[in-house]
KOLVEXLUM-876499 format. One record per residue (C-alpha): residue in one letter; z negated, x negated, y negated. Coordinates in steps of 0.02 Angstrom, whole numbers, plus 50000, padded with zeros to 5 digits. Layout:
<nodes>
AZXY...
</nodes>
This chain:
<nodes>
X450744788844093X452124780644045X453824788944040X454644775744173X452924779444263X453394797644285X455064795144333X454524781244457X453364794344518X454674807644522X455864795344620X454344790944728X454184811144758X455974813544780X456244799044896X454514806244999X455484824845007X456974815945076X456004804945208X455174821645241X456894830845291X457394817745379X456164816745491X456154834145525X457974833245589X457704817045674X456494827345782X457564840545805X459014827845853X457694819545955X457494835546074X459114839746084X459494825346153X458124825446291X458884842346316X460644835846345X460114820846455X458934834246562X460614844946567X461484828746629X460324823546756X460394841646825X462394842346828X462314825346911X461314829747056X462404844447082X463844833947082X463034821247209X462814834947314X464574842347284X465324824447323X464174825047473X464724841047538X466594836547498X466524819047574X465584828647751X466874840847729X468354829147728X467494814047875X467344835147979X469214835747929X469924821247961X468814823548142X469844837748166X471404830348131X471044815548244X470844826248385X472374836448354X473714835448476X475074839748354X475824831648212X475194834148061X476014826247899X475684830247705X476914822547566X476974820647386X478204830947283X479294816547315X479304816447485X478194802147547X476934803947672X475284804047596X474094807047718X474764809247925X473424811048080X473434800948240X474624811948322X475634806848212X475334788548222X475444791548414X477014801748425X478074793348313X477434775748358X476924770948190X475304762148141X474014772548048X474314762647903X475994758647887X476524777947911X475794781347736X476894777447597X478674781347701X479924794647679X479994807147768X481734810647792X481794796147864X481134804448012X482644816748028X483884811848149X485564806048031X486604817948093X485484833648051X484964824647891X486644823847815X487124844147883X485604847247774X486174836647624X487884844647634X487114861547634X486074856647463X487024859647316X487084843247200X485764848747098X483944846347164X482704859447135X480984852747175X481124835147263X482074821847280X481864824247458X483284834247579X481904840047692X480694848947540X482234854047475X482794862747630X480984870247661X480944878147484X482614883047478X482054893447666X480254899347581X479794891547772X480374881747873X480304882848073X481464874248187X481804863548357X482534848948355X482214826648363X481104817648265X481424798648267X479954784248287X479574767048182X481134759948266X482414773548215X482814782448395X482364798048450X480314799948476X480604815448565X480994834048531X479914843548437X479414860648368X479324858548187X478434870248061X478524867347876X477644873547701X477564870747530X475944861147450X475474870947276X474034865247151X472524877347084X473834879846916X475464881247036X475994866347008X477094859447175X475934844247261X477064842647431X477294849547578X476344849447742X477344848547893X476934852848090X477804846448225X477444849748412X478094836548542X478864848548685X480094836448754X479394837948931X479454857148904X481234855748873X482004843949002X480984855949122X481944869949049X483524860949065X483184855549242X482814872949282X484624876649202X485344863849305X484584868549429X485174887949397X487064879949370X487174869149540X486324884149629X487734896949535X489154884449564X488704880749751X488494902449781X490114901949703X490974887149783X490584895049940X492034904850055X490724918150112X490144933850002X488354932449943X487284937449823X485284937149774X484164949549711X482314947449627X480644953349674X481114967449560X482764970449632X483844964549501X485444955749539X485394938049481X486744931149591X488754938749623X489894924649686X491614925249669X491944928049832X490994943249814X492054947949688X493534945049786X492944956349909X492474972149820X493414968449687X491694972049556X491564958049402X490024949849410X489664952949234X489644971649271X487954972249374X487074957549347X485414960049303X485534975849359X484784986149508X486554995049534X487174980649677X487334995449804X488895000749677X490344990749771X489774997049943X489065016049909X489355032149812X487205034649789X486075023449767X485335016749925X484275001050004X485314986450066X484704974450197X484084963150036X482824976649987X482344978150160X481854958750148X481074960250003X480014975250043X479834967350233X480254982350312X479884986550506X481504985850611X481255004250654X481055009450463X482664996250421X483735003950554X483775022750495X484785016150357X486115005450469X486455019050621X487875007950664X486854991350738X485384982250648X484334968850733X483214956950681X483374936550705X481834924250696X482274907050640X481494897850497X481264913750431X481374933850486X483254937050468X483894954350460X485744958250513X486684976050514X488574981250511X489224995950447X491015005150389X491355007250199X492555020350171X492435015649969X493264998749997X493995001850173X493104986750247X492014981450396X490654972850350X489354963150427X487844958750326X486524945950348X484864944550228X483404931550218X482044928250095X481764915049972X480194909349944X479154897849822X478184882149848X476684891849875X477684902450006X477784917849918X479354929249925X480084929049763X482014933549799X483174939149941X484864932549961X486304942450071X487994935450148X489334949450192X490584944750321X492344956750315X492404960250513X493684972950463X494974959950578X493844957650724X493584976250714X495464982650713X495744967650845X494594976050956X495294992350915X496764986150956X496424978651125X495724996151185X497385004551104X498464990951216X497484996151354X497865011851328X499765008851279X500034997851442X499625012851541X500435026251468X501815018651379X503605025351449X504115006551426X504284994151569X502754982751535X502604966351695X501434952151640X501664934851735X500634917951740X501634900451677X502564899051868X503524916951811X502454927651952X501854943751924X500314946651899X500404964751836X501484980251782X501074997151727X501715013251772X503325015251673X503884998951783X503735008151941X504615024151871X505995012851804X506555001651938X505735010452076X504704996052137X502894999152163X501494987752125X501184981452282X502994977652288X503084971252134X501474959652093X501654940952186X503424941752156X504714932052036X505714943651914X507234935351979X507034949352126X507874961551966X509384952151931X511174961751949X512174947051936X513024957051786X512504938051689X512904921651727X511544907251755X511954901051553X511424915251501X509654915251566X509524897351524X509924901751360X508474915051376X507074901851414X507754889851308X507474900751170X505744906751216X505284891651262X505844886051072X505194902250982X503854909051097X504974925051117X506514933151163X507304949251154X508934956751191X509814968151330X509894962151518X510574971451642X509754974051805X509344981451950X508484996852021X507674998052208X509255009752250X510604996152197X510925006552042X511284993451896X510784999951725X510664992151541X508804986551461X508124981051310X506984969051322X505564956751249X504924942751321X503404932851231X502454920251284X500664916851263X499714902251223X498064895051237X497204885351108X498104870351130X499744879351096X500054878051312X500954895651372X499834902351508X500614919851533X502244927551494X502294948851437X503904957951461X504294973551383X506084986351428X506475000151421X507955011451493X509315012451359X510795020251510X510895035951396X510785028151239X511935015951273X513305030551320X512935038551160X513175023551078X514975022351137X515335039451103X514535038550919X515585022650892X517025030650943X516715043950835X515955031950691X517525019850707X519035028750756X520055044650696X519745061050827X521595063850831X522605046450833X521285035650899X521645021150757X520225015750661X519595025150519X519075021250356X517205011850388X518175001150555X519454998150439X518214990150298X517624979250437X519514972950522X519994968850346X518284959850285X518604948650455X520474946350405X520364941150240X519004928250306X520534923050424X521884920850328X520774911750195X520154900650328X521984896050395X522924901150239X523904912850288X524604926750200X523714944950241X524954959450184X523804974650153X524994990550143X524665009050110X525745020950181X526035039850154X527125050950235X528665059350137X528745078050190X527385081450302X526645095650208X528355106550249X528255101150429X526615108150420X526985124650325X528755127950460X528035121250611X526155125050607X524735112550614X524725109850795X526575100250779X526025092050617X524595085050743X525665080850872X526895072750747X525405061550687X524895056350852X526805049850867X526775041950720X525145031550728X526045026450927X527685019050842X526695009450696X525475001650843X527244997550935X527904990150775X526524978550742X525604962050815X524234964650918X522964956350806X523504969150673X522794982550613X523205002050597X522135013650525X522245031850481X521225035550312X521505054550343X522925068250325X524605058250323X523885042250255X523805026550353X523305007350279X523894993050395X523364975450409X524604961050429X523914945150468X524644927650514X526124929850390X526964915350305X527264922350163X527674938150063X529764939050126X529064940350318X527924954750263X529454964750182X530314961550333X528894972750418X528674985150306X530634987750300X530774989450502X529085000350503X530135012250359X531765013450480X530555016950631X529675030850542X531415039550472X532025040350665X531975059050723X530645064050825X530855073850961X530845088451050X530975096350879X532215082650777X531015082150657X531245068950512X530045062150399X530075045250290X528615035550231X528255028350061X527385010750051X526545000949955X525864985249987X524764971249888X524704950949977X523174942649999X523044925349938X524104931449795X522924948849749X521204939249762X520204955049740X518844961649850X519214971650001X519174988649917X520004984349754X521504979149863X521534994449948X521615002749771X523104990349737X524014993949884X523695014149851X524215013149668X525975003649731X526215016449859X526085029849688X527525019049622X528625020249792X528445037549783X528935040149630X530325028749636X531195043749779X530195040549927X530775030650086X530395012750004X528965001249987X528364994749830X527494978549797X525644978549683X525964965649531X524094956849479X524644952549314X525264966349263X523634976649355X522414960749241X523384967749088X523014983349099X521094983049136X521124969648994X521564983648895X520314994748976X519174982548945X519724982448743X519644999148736X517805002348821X517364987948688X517914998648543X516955012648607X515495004648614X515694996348451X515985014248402X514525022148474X513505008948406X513855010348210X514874994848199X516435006148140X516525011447916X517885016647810X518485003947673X519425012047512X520925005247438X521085013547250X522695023247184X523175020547020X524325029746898X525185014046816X525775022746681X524235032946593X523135017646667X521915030646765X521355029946961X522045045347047X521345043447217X520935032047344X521565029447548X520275027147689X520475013647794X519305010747954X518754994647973X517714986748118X516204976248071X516354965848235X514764955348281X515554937548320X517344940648246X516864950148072X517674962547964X519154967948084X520654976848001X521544991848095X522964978648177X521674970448262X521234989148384X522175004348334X523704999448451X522394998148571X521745016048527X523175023548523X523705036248663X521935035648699X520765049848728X519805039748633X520915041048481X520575057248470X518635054448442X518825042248329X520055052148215X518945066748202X517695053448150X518585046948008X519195063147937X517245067747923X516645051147885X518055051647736X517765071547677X515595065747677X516145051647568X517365063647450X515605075547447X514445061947401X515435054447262X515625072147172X513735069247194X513695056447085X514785061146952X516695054447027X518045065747080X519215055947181X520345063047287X520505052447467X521965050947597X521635048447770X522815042647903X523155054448047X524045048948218X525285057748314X523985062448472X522765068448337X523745078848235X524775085648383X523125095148425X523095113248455X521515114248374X521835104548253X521935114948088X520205125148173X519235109548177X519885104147992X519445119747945X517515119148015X517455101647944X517915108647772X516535120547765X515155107847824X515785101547661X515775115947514X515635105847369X517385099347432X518785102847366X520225104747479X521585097347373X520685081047376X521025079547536X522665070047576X523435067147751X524495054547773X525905054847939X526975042347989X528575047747970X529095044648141X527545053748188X528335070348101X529855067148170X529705067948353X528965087348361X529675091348187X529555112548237X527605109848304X527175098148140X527975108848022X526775124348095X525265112148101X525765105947903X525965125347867X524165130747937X523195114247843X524235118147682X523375134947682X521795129447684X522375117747523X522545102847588X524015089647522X524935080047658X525985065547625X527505057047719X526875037347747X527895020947775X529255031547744X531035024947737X530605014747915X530995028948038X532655038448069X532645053447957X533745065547893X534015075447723X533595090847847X532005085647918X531385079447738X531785095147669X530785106747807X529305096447819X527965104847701X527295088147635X526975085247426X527015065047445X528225051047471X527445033147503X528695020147503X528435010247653X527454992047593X528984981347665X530184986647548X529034984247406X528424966347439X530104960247454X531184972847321X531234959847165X532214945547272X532934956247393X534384968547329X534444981547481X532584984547463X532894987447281X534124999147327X533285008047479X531515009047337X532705017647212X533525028947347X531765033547391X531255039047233X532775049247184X532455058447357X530635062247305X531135067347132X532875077847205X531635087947318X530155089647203X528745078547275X527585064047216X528055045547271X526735031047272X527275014347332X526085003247428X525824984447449X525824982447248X525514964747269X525974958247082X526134964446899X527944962346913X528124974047051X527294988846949X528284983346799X529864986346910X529215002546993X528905010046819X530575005946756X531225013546918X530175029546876X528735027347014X527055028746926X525875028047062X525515014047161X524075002547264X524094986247334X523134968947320X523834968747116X522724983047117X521344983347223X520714975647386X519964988947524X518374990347473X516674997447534X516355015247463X514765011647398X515784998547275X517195011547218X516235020347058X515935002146981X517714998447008X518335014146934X517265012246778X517904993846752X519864996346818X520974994546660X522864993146677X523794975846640X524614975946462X526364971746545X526264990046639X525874996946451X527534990146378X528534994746529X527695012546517X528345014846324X529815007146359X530255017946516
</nodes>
């Protein structure tokens, strides 16, 4: 064999091996595949029968759905409807087939739709849709309200229900959303409401008190007028059982539970022992009064049932009538009955004509007529004649008018004895406002009408003189001032009091100092018109009243011829006596009535001390000035009393070593409307004041607390205060400095500085020298002010205890044009310097006045060049700051 022969063969061999393999794994390829396909046909028909069961399942669902009453709506993620059952269709009028594919916000009502968007932030979470977002932002969503139809109104209300679709890997597929058409349900509810509102508003509305309870006796219903009546809020019981509350202490059944539990009349009445009875109308009525001491009240109640269509009982409702009126009016009728017999007035009853028709017992005891006599008879058969025919025409006419009368009549009794009544007359009418009877009531007022006159004599008129007193005297001159102002006229009101009575008295005894007024109050009644008055006040003071004058010269006519008739001797004794007078002349003194007794009382003061026997006439302008300055003064002390008063502090200054040496208090008055107020604006007012008094001691302390609280804080500055005459002139005076003082221990006396008017010092030099002597040993300075404007002598300067001179302020201001004040400012300070003692000039008011005063030898000064008054709370910055002007330097070295 040939070499290409074996390798043919070979080849052949190899090629055989191959075909060999190949078909060995074709076969093996061969049944898997038959293996596969087998698998296949398997999986296949358990698919068909999964797509079977799925599609059964889903034609049983959407059988379901069909016959669900409900909507029932599924949406993509997006929001559009995917799938929606015929409830749906129905409800929301859509076709079946257009409702797929829609959005379904678009079924939310606008308005609700865009509170939901606004609620969203901006960035979506899930959906593009408002509702999916709202139901995942809520987890679930549940809620009542519209849902709209095809055409974009309202379908109806609904109760929706809401939840989130979710994939088998979590992925979110939609939402499926439940909704409940329950419209009807609703507008029943609200009719029901309405129904509750017109029933509450027409309980309410109405005048009478009722209320309603439930068949398990709860209160459902309180009108107002029930709350009117027992004065309980509704809101307090109110679905509560505790309606007995307003009417009882325990609880108890009212005539509504009776009702309700339809209690037997017999078993009903044990709880109203006062009157229950029963009423069939359209229904079994139950009615019962009682008394209710909690509210004070008659009451009359009335209960009914109310009942259902179907008849049952399913509430009670009670009306309460007050019959606390009718009650006291019947009360009242058996009271009158009682009163008309045993009342100890006159009572006679007549018809329209005026005939009696009926009297009670007190009219027989009174007039003496009997009934027989009396009934059938006109009351004209009573008549004294003690009044003229106008006057009982005037009595008719009025009760004809007014439907009463009353007054006093005088009449008759069956003896002829005519005695006083008061009486009462009313008429009564009928319905139509026609008088059909006529009562009269009197009664026998002979005794008090003597004690009447007696207590008006003794009321009105003086025991002993028989003039008018004091209260008559009030009323003459209230009528006389109406006179004379209604015809102007002049009305003299004069005040007299007798000169030397009281030794008449003490020689004579009282007895001829009573028979000597008696004489008296005779010869002023002879000396004066009879339409004048003369009163007697008490003891030997008299006022009189002179009217009809023409002016004031005729009324010192009187009041000199009543002064010459009083200083004739009175007999049998001689005695003599004078009168002092004073009188005040009404249109001229407009006061009121007492204010011009006053006037006339405070003129007679003057007379009197003018030396008796004279009259004296009241001035008004003077009397306005004065209470203008009462008025002032009562102003300050209540500007006083309420804090408006400090102390301003004008600094001292040595001009020559440039230093502050002390500082001088000055009150000022922060006045609400006028402002800071400076002493010239009130201390005249103040002065010879009690007042002043007060509000020296005042500024003393206010001044030494000021001096205290400033060595507080680091500043030793001593302070002068002013003093006034009344002030200083105090017995007490160096006592009450002294307690002051040692309120005050971290005070130094010697900062303390008085200052006194010079004048002041002057007048009681022997009593201020003592006072300046007592102050001085407690260590305080004093200083002469303003001196060189009083009247002084070498003497008086040299015994007055004081260690200061202060030159007066209006010699300084005008001392470099004027040469006497120059001279009278260099007298000054030679005096201080001959007898030892400071000087300090005030009212500094230039550079060129300290530049004089230094050449002149005065170092201290203050003034406006200086310092302005300032508050104290301003003084330590001052100090710190205060340097001298350079002109007072060079005047300083060259002095």
């Amino acid at each position: 064999m040939s070499r290409m022969e074996t390798r043919l063969l070979e080849e052949i061999e190899a090629l055989r091996r191959v075909v060999s393999s190949r078909d060995h794994a074709l076969l093996a390829l061969t049944q898997r595949m038959d293996q596969i396909i087998e698998s296949m046909k398997e999986e296949r028909d358990h698919l068909d029968q999964a797509v079977k069961r799925e599609r059964e399942l889903s034609q049983f669902v959407q059988q379901v759905l069909a016959t669900l009453r409900d909507v029932l709506i599924v949406t993509d993620p997006e929001g559009f409807i995917i799938q929606a059952n015929l409830a749906a269709s129905r409800e929301l009028g859509f076709e079946p087939a257009l409702l797929a594919g829609i959005a379904v916000d678009s079924l939310l009502p606008p308005e609700l739709l865009a509170a939901y968007r606004q609620s969203l932030s901006t960035q979506r979470l899930i959906s593009a849709s408002v509702w999916l977002e709202i139901i995942a932002s809520r987890g679930s969503y549940v809620g009542e309200h519209s849902l709209l139809n095809r055409a974009g109104t309202v379908a109806g209300i609904f109760r929706v229900s809401a939840e989130l679709l979710y994939g088998p890997q979590g992925k979110f597929a939609g939402a499926v959303i439940a909704a409940s058409n329950f419209t009807q349900h609703k507008q029943a509810e609200q009719a029901l409401a309405e129904s509750e509102i017109r029933l509450s508003h027409m309980l309410d509305s109405s005048p009478v008190p009722l209320f309603v309870i439930d068949r398990n006796h709860r209160l459902t219903h309180w009108n107002r007028a029930c709350v009117a009546l027992t004065g309980v809020a509704a809101e307090r019981i109110i679905g509560t059982p505790d309606y007995w509350r307003p009417f009882y202490d325990t609880p108890r059944l009212v005539l509504a539970d009776l009702v309700l539990e339809g209690a037997e009349l017999a078993e009903a009445s044990c709880h109203y022992p006062v009157g229950l009875r029963v009423r069939e109308l359209a229904e079994r009525v139950l009615e019962g009064e009682d008394y209710f001491l909690k509210i004070d009240k008659w009451l009359y109640f009335t209960a009914a049932p109310i009942r259902d269509r179907q008849g049952h009982i399913v509430a009670a409702m009670e009306s309460i009538q007050d019959i606390s009126e009718r009650k006291q009016t019947e009360q009242a009728l058996r009271l009158a009955a009682s009163v008309f017999e045993h009342a100890h007035e006159g009572i006679m009853i007549t018809d329209a004509a005026g005939t009696i028709i009926e009297i009670n017992r007190a009219f027989e005891k009174i007039t003496g007529y009997t009934r027989a006599e009396a009934v059938g008879r006109n009351p004209r058969f009573l008549q004294s004649g003690h009044h003229d025919p106008a006057f009982y025409t005037a009595l008719w006419q009025t009760l004809t008018e007014r439907g009463y009368w009353h007054g006093e009549i005088w009449n008759r009794r069956k003896n002829g004895e005519v005695f006083p009544e008061s009486a009462s007359i009313s008429a009564v009418h009928n319905a139509n406002g026609v008088a059909t009877s006529y009562v009269g009531l009197f009664a026998d007022i002979s005794i008090l009408k003597e004690s009447q006159r007696q207590l008006e004599r003794m009321a009105y008129y003086d025991p002993l003189t028989g003039l008018p007193n004091r209260a008559l005297l009030a009323d003459r001159l209230r009528l006389a001032l109406a006179k004379a102002q209604r015809e102007q006229r002049v009305l003299a009101i004069c005040y007299l009091d007798l000169d030397g009575f009281k030794p008449i008295n003490d020689r004579w005894g009282h007895a001829a100092g009573d028979e000597l007024l008696i004489e008296v109050a005779q010869r002023f009644q002879q000396s004066v018109r009879g339409d004048d008055t003369v009163a007697r006040l008490g003891g030997d003071e008299f006022v009189m009243l002179l009217g009809n004058l023409n002016s004031t010269e005729e009324g010192e006519q009187v009041l000199e011829r009543i002064l010459r008739i009083v200083a004739a001797p009175f007999p049998p004794r001689v005695m003599t006596i004078s009168a002092s007078i004073g009188a005040t002349f009404f249109p001229h003194d407009s006061a009121d009535p007492d204010m011009l007794i006053r006037h006339a009382d405070q003129a007679m003061y003057l007379a009197k001390q003018s030396g008796r026997n004279s009259y004296h006439l009241f001035d008004p302008e003077q009397d306005r000035r004065a209470q203008h300055h009462r008025e002032l003064l009562e102003r300050i002390r209540q500007g006083w009393a309420a804090g408006e008063f400090c102390l301003y502090y004008q600094p001292k200054v040595d001009m020559r070593q440039g230093r502050v040496v002390g500082a001088e208090a000055l009150i000022r008055w922060r006045h609400p409307e006028q402002g800071l107020l400076a002493p010239g604006a009130f201390m005249a007012i103040v002065e010879n004041s009690e007042f002043a008094g007060m509000l020296g001691d005042w500024v003393l302390e206010t001044a030494i607390q000021q001096i205290a609280a400033w060595n507080a804080a680091g500043l030793v500055l001593p302070v002068s205060v002013n003093m006034s005459a009344r002030h200083l002139q105090r017995p007490d005076f160096a006592a009450r400095l002294q307690a002051l003082l040692a309120g005050y221990p971290s005070v130094c006396p010697q900062r303390l500085e008085l200052e006194i008017l010079e004048t002041t010092a002057l007048n009681e030099l022997d009593r201020v020298s003592h006072i300046f002597a007592e102050c001085r040993q407690l260590g305080v300075r004093f200083s002469l002010d303003d001196f060189g404007t009083g009247y002084c002598s070498l003497t008086y300067l040299k015994h007055l205890p004081v260690q200061v001179l202060k030159i007066d302020q209006s010699f300084i201001r005008t001392m470099l044009d004027n040469p006497s004040d120059l001279a009278i400012v260099r007298g000054i300070i030679g005096l201080a310097a001959a007898f030892k003692l400071d000087v300090i000039a005030e009212g500094v008011e230039s550079v060129e006045h300290g530049v004089r005063l230094l050449q002149l030898g005065c170092d201290h000064a203050q003034g406006y060049a200086i310092a302005r008054p300032m508050p104290a709370e301003a003084i330590p910055d001052w100090v710190r700051q205060w340097r001298k002007p350079g002109l007072w330097t060079v005047s300083a070295l060259d002095g």
